[in-house]
C-alpha positions, 0 to 999 in steps of 0.5 A, a space after each residue: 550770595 546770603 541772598 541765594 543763601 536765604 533762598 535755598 534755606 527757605 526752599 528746605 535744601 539740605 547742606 553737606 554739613 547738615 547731612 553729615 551731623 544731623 543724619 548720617 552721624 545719629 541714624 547710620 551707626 558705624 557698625 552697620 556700614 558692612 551692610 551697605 558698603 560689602 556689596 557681597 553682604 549687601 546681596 546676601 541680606 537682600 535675598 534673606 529679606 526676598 528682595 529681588 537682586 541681580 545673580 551672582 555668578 561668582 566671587 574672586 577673593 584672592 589672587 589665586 582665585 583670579 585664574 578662575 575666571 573663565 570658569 565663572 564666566 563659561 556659560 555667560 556672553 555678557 556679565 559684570 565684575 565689580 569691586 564689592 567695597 568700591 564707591 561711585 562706580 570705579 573698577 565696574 567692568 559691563 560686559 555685554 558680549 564675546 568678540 566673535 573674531 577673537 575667542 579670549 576677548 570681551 566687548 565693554 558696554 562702550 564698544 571696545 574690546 578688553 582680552 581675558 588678561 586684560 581682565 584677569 590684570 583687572 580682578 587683580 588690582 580689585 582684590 589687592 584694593 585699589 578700589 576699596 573704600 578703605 584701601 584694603 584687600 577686597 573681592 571682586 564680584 562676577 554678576 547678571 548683566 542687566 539689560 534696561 528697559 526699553 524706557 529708558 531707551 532714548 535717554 540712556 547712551 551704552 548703559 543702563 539706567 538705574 533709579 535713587 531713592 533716599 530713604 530716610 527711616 525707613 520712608 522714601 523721602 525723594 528719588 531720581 534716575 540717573 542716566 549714562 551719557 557718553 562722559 560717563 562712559 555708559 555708567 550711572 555715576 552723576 561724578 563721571 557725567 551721567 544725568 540725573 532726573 529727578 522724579 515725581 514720588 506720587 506718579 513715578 514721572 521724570 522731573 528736570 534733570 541735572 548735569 553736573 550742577 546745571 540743569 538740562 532738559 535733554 540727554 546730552 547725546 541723544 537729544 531725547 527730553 527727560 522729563 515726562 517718563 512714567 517708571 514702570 512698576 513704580 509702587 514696587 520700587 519705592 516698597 523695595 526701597 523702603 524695605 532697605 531700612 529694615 535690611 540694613 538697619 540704617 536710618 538715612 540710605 540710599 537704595 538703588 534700582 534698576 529695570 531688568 528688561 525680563 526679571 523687571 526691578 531689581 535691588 542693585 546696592 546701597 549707600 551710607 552716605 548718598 549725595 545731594 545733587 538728588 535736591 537740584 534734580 528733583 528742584 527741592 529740598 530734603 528739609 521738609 520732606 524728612 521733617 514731614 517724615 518725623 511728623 508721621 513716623 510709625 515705627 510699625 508701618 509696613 514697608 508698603 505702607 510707608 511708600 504709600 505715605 511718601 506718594 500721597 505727601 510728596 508729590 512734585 506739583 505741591 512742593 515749591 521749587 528750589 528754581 522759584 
């Protein structure tokens, strides 16, 4: 145990207790949480800073609000509702289509079909906070159903991929896609059993992926090997996401992307307090990386700049695996 302890110090992996103190505590002050945690807000400082983001059709702030629904959704077969202060991908509803039998029902991501009432039962529990982080009211989003790009077509099972980068002032330090499975009921959410796979910053190239906590070389439904996919438009997507840290003010973040088949990448939210598993998929740690960062921090470097930084320090072939 001290032996594989020793290992992983040595390999720079970051701890729970270390990321918590020395990162999230100094850099993320508590006043600036609104920003990432509201997704409503969130979107709003996104489109002022010209980051692309996928179109709100509407918001349901109160119960009365929920009987407006079917107006929301009058001119949309397919959309997504979530909770703006959810976590981790609970209460998200993905809606790709309207039963053609039946005229007051939807069909999930997964196939099933869901009723307008059933819905409406659902709006409801969002906004009264059974979602919430905080547990308290909250407001349900009606948004753009992004429909993935055709890359991700043979690793991703009913759902749509989407792209993690951590972000740590303001330079992308290291990044993963998470891939939906069956387990995770065609969600991106690594704690419902999606994939993550980790990424070359350099060239925007699958690594190893990660399930749960044990390393996978194939989606486990498709079959389909992860490593060795190129991410199109990747320099846009690391720029995007270090762009985060100037809209949210917060100093260790993630940002998640995801690639919209037509509209290409789009800022999907952010997150405070982004996990750690990123380390397994990728086979590194964060240590080093962000230690580097401090060695080259210029607080006047553009967000494309300092994505141009991350891909000429951090490429994958020159760091040394956590698996070594």
């Amino acid at each position: 145990m001290f032996a594989t302890a020793r290992k992983l110090r040595e390999a720079g992996v970051l701890g729970l207790n270390e990321r918590n103190a020395e990162f999230i505590m100094r850099l993320n002050p508590r006043r600036l949480y609104p920003r990432v945690d509201d997704k409503a807000l969130t979107k709003q400082l996104a489109l002022e800073a010209g980051m692309a983001v996928p179109d709100l059709y509407g918001i349901i702030d109160n119960q009365g609000d929920v009987r407006r629904f079917a107006e929301i959704v009058a001119d949309h077969d397919s959309f997504v509702v979530k909770p703006a202060q959810g976590s981790g991908g609970d209460g998200i509803l993905v809606i790709t289509g309207r039963s053609k039998r039946k005229r007051d029902s939807f069909r999930l991501s997964s196939g099933v079909l869901i009723t307008e009432a059933e819905i409406a039962h659902h709006l409801s529990n969002i906004v009264s906070g059974q979602y919430s982080l905080s547990g308290g009211k909250d407001k349900a989003l009606i948004e753009y159903c992004v429909h993935f790009d055709p890359i991700f077509a043979e690793v991703s099972y009913q759902g749509v991929p989407d792209i993690r980068v951590i972000v740590y002032r303001g330079y992308p330090a290291m990044a993963m896609v998470r891939l939906p499975t069956r387990a995770s009921d065609g969600k991106a959410n690594l704690h419902q059993g999606a994939v993550g796979a980790g990424v070359d910053i350099a060239f925007g190239e699958t690594l190893t992926g990660v399930l749960k906590n044990d390393v996978v070389e194939d989606h486990p439904d498709t079959g389909a090997l992860i490593a060795g996919l190129r991410i199109p438009q990747w320099d846009f997507i690391l720029e995007s996401a270090a762009r985060g840290y100037e809209v949210t003010g917060l100093g260790y973040l993630g940002v998640d992307m995801v690639i919209d088949a037509d509209r290409g990448p789009l800022m999907l939210e952010m997150n405070a307090r982004p996990g750690l598993n990123i380390q397994i998929a990728n086979g590194m740690g964060l240590s080093k990386r962000i230690r580097r960062i401090d060695e080259l921090f210029d607080a006047r470097a553009t967000p494309a700049e300092r994505a141009a930084i991350a891909r000429r320090e951090f490429s994958a072939d020159r760091q040394i695996s956590i698996f070594q």
